[in-house]
VOKOLTOR-153212 format. One record per atom (N, C-alpha, C): z, x, y; residue number from 1; atom name. Coordinates in steps of 0.2 Angstrom, whole numbers. Last residue first. Layout:
N
{{Z,X,Y},NUM,CA},
...
//
This chain:
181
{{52,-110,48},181,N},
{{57,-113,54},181,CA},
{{64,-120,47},181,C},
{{46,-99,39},180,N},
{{47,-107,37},180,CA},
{{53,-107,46},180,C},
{{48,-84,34},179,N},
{{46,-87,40},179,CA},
{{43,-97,43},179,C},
{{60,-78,26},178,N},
{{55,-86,25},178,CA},
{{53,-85,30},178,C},
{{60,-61,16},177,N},
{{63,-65,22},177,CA},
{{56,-72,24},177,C},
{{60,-59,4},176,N},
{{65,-57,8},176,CA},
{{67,-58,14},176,C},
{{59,-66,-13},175,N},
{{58,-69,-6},175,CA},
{{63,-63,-1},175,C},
{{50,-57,-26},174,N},
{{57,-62,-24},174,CA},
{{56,-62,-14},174,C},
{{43,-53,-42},173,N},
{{43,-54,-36},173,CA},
{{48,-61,-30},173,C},
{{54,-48,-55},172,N},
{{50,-52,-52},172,CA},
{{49,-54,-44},172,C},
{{52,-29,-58},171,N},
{{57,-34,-55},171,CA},
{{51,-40,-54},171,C},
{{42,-24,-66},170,N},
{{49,-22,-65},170,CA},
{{55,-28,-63},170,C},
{{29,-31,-75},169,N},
{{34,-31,-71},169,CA},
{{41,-28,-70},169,C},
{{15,-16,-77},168,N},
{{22,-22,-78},168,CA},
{{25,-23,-74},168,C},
{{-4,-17,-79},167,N},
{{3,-16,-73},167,CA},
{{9,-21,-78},167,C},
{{-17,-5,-81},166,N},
{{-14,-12,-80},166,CA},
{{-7,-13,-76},166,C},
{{-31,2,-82},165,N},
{{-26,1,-78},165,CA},
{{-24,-6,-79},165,C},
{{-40,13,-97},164,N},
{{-39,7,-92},164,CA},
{{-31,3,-89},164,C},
{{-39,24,-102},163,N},
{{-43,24,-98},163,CA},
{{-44,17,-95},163,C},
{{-28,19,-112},162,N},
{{-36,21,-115},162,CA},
{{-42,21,-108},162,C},
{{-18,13,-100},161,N},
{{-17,16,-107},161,CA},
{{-29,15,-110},161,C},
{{-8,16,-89},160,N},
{{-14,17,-89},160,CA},
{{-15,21,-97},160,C},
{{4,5,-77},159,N},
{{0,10,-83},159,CA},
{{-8,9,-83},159,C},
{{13,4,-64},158,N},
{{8,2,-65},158,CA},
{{5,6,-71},158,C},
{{27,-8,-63},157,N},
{{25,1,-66},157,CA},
{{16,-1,-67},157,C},
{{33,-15,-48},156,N},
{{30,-14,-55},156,CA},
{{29,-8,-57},156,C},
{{44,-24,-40},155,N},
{{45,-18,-41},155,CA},
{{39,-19,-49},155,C},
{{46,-34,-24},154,N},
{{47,-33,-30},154,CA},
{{45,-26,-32},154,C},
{{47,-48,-8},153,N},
{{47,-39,-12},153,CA},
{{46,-40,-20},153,C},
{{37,-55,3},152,N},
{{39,-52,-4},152,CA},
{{41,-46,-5},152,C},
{{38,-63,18},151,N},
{{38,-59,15},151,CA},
{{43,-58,8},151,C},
{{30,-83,18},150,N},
{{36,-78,15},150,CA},
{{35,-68,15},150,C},
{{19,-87,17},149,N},
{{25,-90,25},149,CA},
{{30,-85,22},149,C},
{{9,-88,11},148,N},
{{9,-84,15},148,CA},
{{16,-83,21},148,C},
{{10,-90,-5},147,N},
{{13,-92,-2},147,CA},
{{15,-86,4},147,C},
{{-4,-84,-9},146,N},
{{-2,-92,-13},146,CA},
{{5,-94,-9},146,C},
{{-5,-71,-5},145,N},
{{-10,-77,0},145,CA},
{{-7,-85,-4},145,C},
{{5,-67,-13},144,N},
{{4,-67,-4},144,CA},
{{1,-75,-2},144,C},
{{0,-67,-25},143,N},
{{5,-72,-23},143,CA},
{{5,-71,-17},143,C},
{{-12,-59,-24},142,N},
{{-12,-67,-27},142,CA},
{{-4,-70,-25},142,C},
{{-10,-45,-19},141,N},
{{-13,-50,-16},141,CA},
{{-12,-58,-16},141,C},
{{-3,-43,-34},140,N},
{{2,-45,-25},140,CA},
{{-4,-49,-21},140,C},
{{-11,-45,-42},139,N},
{{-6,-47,-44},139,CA},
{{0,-50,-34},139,C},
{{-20,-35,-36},138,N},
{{-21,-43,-37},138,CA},
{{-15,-46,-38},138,C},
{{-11,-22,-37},137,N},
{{-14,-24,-31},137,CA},
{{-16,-32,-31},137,C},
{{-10,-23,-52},136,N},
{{-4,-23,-47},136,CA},
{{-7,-26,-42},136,C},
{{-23,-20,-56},135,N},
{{-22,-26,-59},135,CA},
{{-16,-29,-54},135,C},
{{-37,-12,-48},134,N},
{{-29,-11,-52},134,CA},
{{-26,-18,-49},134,C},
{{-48,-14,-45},133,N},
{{-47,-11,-51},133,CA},
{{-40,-9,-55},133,C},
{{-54,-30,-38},132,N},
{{-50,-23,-39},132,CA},
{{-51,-21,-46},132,C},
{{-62,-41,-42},131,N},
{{-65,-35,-42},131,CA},
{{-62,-29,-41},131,C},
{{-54,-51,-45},130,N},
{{-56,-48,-49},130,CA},
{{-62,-43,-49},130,C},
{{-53,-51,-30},129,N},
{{-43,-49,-35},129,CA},
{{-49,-48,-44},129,C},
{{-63,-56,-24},128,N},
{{-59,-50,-22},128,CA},
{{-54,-47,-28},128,C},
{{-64,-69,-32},127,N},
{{-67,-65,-32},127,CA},
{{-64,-58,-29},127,C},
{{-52,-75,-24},126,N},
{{-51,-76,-29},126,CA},
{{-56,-69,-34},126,C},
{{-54,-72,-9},125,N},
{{-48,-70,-11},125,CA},
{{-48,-68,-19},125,C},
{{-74,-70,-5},124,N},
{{-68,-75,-8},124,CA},
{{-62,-71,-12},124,C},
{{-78,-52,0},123,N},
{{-77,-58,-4},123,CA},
{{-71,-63,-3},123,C},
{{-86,-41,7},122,N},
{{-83,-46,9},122,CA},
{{-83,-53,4},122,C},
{{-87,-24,4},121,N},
{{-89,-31,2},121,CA},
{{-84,-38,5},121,C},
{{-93,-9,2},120,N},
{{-89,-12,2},120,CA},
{{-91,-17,4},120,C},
{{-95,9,-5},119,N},
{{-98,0,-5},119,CA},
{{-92,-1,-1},119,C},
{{-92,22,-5},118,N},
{{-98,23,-7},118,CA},
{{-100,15,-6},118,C},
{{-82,31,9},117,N},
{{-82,24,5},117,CA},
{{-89,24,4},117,C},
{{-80,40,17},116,N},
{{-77,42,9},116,CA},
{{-77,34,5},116,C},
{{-87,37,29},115,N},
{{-92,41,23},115,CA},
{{-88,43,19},115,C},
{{-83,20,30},114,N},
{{-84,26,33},114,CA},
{{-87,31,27},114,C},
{{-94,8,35},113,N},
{{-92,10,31},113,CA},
{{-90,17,32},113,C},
{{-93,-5,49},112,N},
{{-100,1,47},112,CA},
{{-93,6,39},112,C},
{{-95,-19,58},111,N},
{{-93,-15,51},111,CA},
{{-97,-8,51},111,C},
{{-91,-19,77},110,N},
{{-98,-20,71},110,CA},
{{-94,-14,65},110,C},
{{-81,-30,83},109,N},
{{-82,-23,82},109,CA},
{{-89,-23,77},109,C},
{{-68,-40,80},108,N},
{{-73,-39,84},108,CA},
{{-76,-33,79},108,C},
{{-58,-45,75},107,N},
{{-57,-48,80},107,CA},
{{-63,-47,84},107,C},
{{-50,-53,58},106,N},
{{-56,-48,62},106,CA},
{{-55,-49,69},106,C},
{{-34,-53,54},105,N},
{{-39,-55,54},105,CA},
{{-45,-52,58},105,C},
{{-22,-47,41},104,N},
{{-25,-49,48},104,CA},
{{-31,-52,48},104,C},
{{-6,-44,33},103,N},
{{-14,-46,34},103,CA},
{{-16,-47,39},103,C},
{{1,-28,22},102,N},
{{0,-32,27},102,CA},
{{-8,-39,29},102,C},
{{11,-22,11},101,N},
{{4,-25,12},101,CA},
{{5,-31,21},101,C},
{{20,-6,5},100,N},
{{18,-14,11},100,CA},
{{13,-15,12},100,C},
{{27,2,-5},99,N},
{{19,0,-5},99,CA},
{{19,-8,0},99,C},
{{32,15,-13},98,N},
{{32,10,-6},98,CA},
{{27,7,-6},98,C},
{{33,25,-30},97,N},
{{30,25,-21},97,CA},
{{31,17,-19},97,C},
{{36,37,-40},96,N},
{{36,29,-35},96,CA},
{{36,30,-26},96,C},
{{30,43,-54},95,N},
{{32,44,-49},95,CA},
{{31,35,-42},95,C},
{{28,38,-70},94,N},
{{33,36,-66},94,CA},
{{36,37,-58},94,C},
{{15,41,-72},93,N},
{{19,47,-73},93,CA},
{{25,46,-69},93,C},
{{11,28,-69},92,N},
{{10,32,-75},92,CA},
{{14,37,-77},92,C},
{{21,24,-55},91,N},
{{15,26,-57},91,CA},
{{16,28,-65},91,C},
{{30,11,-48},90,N},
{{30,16,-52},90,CA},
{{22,17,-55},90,C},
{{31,2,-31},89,N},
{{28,2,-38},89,CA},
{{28,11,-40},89,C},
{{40,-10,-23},88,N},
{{41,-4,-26},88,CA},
{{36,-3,-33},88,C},
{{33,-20,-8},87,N},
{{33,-17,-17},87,CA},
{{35,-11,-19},87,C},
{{32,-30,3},86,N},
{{36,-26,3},86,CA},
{{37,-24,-7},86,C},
{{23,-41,12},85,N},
{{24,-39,6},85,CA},
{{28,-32,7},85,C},
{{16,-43,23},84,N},
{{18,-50,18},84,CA},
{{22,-46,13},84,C},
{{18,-41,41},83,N},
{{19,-39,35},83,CA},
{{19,-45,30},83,C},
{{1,-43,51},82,N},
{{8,-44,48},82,CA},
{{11,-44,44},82,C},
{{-6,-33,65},81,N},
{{-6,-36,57},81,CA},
{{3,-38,55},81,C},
{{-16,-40,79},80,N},
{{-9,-39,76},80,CA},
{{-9,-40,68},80,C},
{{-34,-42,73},79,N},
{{-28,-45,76},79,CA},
{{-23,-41,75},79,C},
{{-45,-28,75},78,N},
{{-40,-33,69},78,CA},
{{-36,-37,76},78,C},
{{-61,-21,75},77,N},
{{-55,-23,80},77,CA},
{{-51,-27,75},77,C},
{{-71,-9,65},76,N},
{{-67,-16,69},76,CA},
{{-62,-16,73},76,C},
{{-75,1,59},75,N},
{{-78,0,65},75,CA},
{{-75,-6,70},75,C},
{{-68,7,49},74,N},
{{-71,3,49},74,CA},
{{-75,-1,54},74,C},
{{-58,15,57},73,N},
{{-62,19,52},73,CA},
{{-66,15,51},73,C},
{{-52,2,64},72,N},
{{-55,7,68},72,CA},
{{-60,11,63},72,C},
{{-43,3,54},71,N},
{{-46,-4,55},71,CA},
{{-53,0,60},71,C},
{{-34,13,52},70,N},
{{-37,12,48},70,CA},
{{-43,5,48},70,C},
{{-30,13,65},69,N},
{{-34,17,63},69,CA},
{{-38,17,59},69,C},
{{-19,2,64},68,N},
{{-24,0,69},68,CA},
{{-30,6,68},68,C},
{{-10,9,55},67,N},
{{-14,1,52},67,CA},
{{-22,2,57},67,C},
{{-7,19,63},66,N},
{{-11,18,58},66,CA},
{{-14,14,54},66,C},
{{-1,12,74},65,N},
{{-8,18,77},65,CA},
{{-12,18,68},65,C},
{{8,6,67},64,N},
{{2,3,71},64,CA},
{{-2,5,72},64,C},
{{15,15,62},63,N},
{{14,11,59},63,CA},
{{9,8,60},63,C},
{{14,32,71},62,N},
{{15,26,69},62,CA},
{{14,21,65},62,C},
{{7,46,61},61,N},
{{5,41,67},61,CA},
{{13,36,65},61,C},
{{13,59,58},60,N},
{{9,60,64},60,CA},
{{7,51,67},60,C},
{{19,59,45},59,N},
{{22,61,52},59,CA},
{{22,62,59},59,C},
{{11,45,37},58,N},
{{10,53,36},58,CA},
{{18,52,44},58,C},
{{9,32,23},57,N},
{{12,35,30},57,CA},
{{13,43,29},57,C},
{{-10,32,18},56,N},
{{-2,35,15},56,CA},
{{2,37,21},56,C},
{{-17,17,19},55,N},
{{-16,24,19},55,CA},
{{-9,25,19},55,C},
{{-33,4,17},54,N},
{{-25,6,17},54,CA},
{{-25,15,17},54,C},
{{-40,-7,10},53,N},
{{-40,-1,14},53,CA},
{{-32,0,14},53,C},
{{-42,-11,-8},52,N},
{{-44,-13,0},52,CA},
{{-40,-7,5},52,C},
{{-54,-5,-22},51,N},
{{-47,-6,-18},51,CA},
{{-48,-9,-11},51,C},
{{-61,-1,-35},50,N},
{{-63,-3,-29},50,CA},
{{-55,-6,-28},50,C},
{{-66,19,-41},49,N},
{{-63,11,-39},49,CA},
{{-62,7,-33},49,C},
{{-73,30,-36},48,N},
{{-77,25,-42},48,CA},
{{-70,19,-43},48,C},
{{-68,42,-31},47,N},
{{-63,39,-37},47,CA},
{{-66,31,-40},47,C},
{{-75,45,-22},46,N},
{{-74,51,-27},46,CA},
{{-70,47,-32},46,C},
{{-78,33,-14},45,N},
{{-84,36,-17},45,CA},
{{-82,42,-22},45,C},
{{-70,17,-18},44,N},
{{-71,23,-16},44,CA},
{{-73,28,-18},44,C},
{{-74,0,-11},43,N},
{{-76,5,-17},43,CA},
{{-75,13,-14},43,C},
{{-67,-11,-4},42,N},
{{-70,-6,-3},42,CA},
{{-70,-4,-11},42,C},
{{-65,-27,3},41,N},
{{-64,-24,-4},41,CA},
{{-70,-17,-1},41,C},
{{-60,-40,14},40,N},
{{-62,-35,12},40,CA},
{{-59,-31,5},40,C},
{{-61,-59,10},39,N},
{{-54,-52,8},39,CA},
{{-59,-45,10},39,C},
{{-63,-73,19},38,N},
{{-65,-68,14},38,CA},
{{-64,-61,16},38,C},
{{-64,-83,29},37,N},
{{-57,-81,24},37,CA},
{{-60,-78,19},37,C},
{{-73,-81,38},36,N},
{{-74,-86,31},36,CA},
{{-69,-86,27},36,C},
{{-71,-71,46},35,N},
{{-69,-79,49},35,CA},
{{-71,-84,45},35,C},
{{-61,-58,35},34,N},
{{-65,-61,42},34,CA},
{{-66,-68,43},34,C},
{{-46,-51,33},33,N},
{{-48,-56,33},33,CA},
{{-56,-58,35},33,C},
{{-40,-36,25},32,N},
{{-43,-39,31},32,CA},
{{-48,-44,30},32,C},
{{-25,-28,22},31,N},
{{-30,-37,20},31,CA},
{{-33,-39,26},31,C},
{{-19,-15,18},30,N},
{{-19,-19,25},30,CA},
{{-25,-25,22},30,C},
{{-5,-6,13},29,N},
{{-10,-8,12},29,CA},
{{-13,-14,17},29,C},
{{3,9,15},28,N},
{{2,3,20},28,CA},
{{-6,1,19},28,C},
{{17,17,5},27,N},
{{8,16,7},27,CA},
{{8,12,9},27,C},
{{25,30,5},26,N},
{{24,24,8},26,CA},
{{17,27,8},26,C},
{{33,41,-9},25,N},
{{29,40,-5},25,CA},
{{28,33,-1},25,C},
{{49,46,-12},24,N},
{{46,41,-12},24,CA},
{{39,42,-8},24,C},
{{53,63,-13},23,N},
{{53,60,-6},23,CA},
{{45,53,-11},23,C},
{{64,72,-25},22,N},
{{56,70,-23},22,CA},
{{59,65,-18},22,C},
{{73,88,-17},21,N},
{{70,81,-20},21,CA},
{{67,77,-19},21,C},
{{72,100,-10},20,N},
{{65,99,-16},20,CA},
{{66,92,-19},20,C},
{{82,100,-3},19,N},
{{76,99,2},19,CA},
{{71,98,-3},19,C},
{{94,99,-12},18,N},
{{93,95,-7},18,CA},
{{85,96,-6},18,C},
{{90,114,-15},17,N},
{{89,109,-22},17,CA},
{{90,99,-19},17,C},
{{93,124,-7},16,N},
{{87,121,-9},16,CA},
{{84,117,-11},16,C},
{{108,121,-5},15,N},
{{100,120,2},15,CA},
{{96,117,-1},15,C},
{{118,126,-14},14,N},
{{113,119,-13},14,CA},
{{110,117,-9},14,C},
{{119,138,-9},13,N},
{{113,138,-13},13,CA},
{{113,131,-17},13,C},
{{127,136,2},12,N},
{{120,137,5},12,CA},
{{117,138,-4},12,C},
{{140,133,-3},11,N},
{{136,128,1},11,CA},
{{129,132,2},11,C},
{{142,143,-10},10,N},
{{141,140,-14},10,CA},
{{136,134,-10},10,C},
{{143,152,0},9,N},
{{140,154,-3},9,CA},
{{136,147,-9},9,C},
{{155,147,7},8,N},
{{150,146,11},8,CA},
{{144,149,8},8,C},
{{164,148,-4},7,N},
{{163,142,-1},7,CA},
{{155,140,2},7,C},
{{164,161,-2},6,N},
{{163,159,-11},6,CA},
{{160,151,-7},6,C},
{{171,165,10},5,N},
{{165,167,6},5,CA},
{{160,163,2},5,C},
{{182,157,7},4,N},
{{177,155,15},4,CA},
{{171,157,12},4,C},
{{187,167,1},3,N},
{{187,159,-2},3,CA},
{{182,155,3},3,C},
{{190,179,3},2,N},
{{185,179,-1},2,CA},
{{182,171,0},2,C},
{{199,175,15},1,N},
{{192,176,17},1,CA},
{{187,176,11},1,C},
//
């Protein structure tokens, strides 16, 4: 009986230590096109950087209801969007997060910016990637749009040394799956 004890004391005071390890976060970055092939780009108004839309997977929407949300916060309609990209990126503080980018294209609706964005902008791809602020994000966008038939994976650390953002590479970006017939 002590032994069941001792067993079933030991099993419950690794409960906790299970349920506090950290949990990857997922972000679903989303590339919307309009019918000039020009990138949206936003500016965000408490963090004074400029990014494209996107949001951190929560428990409450699907993948679609989110992608499709965050297009909606914008006032638009999207096409179906498609995955290109699949990246594990390390933060500053090493913590790692998930990060699939997807693309689309307009399909209607009138722009209007929602109120935790102070700009946003409709640029050429080229322009677009040197107006982000984090060096990772161009880096992915630039190989996506350079070879849109493939989804990528790969793995960067994104640093930040004297108050400016740049990125390494972990793993070189690699083919996961062709969409080529």
């Amino acid at each position: 009986m002590k032994t069941v004890f001792l067993l079933l004391m030991l099993l419950v005071s690794s409960l906790p230590a299970a349920q506090t390890a950290p949990r990857p976060s997922i972000f679903h970055r989303l590339l919307i096109f309009n019918e000039k092939n020009e990138l949206l780009v936003i500016k965000i108004k408490s963090a004074h950087r400029w990014v494209t839309p996107g949001w951190y997977q929560d428990d409450r929407q699907t993948i679609r209801e989110g992608l499709d949300g965050e297009a909606a916060g914008y006032g638009v309609r999207i096409a179906p969007p498609v995955l290109h990209g699949v990246f594990t990126l390390k933060g500053p503080e090493h913590e790692t997060s998930t990060r699939l980018i997807y693309t689309t294209s307009l399909k209607g609706g009138a722009f209007q910016a929602p109120g935790s964005v102070e700009d946003a902008k409709w640029l050429p791809v080229a322009k677009a990637m040197e107006t982000l602020s984090f060096p990772h994000i161009s880096a992915q966008i630039d190989h996506i749009t350079k070879h849109p038939e493939t989804v990528w994976g790969g793995a960067q650390l994104m640093t930040l040394e004297n108050g400016v953002y740049g990125h390494k590479t972990l793993e070189a970006f690699y083919p996961i799956f062709d969409r080529k017939p």
